[in-house]
ZAFI-343482 format. One record per residue (C-alpha): residue in one letter; x negated, y negated, z negated; chain. Coordinates in Angstrom, 1 decimal, padded with zeros to 4 digits. Layout:
N
<r rest="A" X="X" Y="Y" Z="Z" kette="A"/>
...
REM end
This chain:
154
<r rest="X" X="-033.5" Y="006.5" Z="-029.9" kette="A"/>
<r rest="X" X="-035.1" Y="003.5" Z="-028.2" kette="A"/>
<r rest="X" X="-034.3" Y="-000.1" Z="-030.0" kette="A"/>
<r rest="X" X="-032.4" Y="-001.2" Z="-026.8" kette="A"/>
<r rest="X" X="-030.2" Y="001.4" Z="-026.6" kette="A"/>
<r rest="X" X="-029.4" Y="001.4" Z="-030.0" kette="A"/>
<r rest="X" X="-028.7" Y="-002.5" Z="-029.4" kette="A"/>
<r rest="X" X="-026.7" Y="-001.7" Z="-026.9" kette="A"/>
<r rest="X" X="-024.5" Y="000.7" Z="-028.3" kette="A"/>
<r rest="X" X="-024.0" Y="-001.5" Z="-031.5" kette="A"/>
<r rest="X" X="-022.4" Y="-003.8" Z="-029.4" kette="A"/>
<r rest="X" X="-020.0" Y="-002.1" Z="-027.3" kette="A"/>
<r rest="X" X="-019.2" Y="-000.8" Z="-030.7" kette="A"/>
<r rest="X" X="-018.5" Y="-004.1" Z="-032.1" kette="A"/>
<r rest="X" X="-016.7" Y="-004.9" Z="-028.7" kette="A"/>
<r rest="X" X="-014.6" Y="-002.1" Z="-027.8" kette="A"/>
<r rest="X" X="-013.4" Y="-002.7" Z="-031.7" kette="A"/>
<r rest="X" X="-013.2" Y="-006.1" Z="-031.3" kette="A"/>
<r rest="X" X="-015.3" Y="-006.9" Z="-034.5" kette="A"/>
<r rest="X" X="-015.7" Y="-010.4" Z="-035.7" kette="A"/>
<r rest="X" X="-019.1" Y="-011.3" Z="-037.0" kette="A"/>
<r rest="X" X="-019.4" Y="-011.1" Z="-040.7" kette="A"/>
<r rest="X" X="-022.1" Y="-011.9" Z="-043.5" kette="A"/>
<r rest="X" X="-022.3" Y="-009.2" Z="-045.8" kette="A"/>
<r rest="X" X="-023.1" Y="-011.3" Z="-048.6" kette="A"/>
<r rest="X" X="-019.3" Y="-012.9" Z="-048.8" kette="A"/>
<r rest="X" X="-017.7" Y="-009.5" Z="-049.6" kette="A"/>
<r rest="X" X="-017.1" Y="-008.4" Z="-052.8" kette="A"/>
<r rest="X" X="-019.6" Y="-005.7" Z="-054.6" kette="A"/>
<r rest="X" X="-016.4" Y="-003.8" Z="-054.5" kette="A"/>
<r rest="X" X="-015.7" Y="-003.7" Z="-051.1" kette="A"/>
<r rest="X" X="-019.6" Y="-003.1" Z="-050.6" kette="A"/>
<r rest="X" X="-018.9" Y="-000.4" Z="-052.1" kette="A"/>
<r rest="X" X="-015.8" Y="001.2" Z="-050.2" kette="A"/>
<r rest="X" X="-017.7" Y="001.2" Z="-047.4" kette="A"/>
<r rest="X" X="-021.2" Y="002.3" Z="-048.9" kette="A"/>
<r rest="X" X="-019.1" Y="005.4" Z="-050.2" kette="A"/>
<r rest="X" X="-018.3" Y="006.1" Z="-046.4" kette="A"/>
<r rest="X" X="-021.6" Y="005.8" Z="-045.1" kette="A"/>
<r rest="X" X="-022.6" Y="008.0" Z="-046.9" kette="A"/>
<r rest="X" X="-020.5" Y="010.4" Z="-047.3" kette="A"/>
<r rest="X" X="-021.3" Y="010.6" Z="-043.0" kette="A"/>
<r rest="X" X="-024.9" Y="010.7" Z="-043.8" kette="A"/>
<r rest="X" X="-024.6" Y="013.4" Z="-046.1" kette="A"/>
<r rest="X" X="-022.4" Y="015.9" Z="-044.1" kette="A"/>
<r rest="X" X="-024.1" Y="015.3" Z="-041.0" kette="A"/>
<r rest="X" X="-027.2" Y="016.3" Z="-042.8" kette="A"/>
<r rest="X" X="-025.3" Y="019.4" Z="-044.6" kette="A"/>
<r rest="X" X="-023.6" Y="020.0" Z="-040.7" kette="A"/>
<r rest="X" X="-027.5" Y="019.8" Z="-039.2" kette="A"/>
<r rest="X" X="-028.1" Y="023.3" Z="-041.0" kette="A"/>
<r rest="X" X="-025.8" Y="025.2" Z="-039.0" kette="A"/>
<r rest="X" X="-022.3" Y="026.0" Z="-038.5" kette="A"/>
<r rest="X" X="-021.1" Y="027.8" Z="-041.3" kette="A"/>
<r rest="X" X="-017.7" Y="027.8" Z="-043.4" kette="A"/>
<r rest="X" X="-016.2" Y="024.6" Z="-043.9" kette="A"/>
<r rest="X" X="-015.4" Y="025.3" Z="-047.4" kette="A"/>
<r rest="X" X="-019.2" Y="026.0" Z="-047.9" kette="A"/>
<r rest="X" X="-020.1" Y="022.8" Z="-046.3" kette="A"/>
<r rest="X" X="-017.6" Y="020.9" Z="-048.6" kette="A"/>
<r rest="X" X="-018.9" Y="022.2" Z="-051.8" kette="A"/>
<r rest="X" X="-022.4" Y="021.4" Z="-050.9" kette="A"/>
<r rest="X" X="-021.5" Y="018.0" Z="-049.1" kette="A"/>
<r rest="X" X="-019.3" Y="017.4" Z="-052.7" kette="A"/>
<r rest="X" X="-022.5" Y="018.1" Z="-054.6" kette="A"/>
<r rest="X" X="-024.5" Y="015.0" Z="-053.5" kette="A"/>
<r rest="X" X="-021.7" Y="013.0" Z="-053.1" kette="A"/>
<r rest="X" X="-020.3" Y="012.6" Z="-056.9" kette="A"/>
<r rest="X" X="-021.2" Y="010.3" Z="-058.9" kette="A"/>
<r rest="X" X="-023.9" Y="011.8" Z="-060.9" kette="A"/>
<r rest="X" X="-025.8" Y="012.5" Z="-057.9" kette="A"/>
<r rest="X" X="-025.4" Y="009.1" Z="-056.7" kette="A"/>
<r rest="X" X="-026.8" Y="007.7" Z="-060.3" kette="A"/>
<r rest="X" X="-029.7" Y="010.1" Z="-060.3" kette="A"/>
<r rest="X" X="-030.8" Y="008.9" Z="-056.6" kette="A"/>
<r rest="X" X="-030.7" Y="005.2" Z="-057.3" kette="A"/>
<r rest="X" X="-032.5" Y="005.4" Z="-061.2" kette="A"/>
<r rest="X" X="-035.2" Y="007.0" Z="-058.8" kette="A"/>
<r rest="X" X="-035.2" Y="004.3" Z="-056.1" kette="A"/>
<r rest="X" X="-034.9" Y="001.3" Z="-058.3" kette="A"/>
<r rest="X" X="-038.5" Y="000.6" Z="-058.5" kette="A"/>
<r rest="X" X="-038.4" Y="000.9" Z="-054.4" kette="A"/>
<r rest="X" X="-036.0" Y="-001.7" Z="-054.0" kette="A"/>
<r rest="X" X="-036.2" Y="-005.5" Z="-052.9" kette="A"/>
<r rest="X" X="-035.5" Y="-008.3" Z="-055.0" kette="A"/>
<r rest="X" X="-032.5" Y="-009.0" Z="-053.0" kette="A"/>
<r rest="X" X="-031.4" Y="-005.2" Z="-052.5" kette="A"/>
<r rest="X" X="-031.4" Y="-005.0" Z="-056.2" kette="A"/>
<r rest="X" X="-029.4" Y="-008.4" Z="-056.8" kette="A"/>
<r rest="X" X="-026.5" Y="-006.4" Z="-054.6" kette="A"/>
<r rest="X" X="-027.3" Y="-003.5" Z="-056.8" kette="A"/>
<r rest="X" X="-026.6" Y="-005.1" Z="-059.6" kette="A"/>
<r rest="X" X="-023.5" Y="-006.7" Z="-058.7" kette="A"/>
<r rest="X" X="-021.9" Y="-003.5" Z="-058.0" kette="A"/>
<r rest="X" X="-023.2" Y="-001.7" Z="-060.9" kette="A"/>
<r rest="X" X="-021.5" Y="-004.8" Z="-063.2" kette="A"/>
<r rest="X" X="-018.3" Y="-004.9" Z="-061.4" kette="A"/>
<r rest="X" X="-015.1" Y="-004.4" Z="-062.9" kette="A"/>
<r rest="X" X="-013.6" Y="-001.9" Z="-061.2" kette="A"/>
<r rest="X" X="-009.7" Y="-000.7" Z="-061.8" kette="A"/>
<r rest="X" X="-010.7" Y="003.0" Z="-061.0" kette="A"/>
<r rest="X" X="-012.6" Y="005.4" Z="-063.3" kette="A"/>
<r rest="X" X="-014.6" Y="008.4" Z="-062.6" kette="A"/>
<r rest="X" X="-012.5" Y="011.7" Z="-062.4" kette="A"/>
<r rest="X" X="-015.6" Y="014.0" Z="-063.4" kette="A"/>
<r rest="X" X="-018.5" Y="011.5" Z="-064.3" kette="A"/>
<r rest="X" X="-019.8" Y="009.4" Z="-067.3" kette="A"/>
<r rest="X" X="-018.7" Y="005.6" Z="-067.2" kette="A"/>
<r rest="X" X="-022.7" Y="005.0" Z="-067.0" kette="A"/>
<r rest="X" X="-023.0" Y="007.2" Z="-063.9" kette="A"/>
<r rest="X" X="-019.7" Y="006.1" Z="-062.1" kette="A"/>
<r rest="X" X="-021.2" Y="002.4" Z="-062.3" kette="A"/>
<r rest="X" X="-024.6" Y="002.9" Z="-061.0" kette="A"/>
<r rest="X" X="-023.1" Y="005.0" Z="-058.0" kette="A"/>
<r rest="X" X="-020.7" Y="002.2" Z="-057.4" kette="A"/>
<r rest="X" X="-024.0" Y="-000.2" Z="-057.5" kette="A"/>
<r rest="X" X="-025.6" Y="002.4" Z="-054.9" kette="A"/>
<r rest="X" X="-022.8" Y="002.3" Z="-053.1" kette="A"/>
<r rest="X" X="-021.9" Y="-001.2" Z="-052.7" kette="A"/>
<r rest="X" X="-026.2" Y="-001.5" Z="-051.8" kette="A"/>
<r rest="X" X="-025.2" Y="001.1" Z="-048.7" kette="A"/>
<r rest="X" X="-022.7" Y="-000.9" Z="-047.6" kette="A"/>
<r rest="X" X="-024.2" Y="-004.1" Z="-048.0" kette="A"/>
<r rest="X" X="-027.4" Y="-002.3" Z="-045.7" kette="A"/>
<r rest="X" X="-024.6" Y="-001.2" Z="-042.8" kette="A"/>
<r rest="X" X="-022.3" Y="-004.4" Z="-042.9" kette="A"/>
<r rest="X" X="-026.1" Y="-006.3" Z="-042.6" kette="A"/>
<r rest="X" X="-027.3" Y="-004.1" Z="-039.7" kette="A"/>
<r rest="X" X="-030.1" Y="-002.8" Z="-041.6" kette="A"/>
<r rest="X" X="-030.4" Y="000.4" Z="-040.3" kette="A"/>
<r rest="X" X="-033.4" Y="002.0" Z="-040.6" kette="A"/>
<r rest="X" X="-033.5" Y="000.2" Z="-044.2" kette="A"/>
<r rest="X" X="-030.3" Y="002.6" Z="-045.2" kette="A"/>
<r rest="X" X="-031.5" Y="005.5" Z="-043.8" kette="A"/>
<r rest="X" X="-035.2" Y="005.4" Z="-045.5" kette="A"/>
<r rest="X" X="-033.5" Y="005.0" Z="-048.8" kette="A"/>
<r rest="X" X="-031.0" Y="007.9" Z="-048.8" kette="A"/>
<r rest="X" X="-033.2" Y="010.1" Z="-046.9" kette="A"/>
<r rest="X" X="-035.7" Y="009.4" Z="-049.8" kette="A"/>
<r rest="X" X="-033.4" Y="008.9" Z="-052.6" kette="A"/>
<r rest="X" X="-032.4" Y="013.0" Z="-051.1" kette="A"/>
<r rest="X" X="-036.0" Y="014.1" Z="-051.4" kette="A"/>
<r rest="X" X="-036.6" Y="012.2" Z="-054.7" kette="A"/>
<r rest="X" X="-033.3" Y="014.2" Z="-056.4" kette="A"/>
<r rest="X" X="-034.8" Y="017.6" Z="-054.3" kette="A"/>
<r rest="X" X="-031.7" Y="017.8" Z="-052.1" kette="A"/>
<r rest="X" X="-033.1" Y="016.9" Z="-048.8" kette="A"/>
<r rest="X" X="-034.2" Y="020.1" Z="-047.9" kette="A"/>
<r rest="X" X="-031.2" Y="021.9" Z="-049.8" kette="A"/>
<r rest="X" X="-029.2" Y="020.2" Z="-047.8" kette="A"/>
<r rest="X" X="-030.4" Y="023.1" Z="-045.2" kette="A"/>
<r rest="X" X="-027.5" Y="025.6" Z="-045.6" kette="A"/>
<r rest="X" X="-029.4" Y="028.2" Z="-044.3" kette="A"/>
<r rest="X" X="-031.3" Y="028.0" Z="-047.0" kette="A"/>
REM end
């Protein structure tokens, strides 16, 4: 999609929800996080959806695959070396914060560094870095040999 109309649609996004500007470096690695996890978790089912339509309960289990907390670890170990100074600053913030929720069906260790990823993902979206969020989790998917798995015709 051309810059422009990306541009464009950002904005009447930001109007028609009457969104205030922000700096993404004032929230908390926390609330980086919440919305990191919901980015995605968009990103990953559209991919799983871009395979074809097939049973929703199919298309859970392998959108719940990449999407847990081990998965999450595993992608950003691989990626660390890839990322900016500042990218891994927020990084690491997430990863140390003190969070009041544990992991249902992950290791403390993983359930931090997927919070970290997580809160990094958010930090990209809330800062409008686009293509910067995309590259990583469409290469932290390759790196982990999901992306084309993600193909549920496969």
């Amino acid at each position: 999609m051309e810059t422009g109309v990306m541009e464009n649609l950002l904005e009447f996004y930001k109007k028609s929800m009457r969104l205030e500007e922000i700096d993404a470096r004032t929230y908390s690695p926390l609330v980086l996080a919440y919305i990191g996890d919901a980015v995605y978790e968009v990103m990953v089912r559209t991919k799983v959806i871009n395979g074809g339509s097939i049973q929703v309960n199919k298309l859970h289990k392998h959108s719940s695959r990449l999407v847990c907390a081990k998965a999450q670890a595993d992608m950003v170990k691989l990626l660390e070396e890839e990322l900016t100074e500042e990218e891994r600053a927020v990084f690491k913030r997430g990863r140390n914060a003190k969070s009041v929720t544990t992991a249902k069906n992950a290791s403390v260790v993983d359930y931090r560094w997927a919070t970290g990823f997580e809160a990094l993902l958010g930090w990209l979206f809330l800062s409008e870095q686009f293509e910067r969020l995309i590259q990583l989790v469409s290469h932290g998917l390759e790196k982990i040999g999901e992306f084309d798995q993600c193909d549920t015709k496969n």
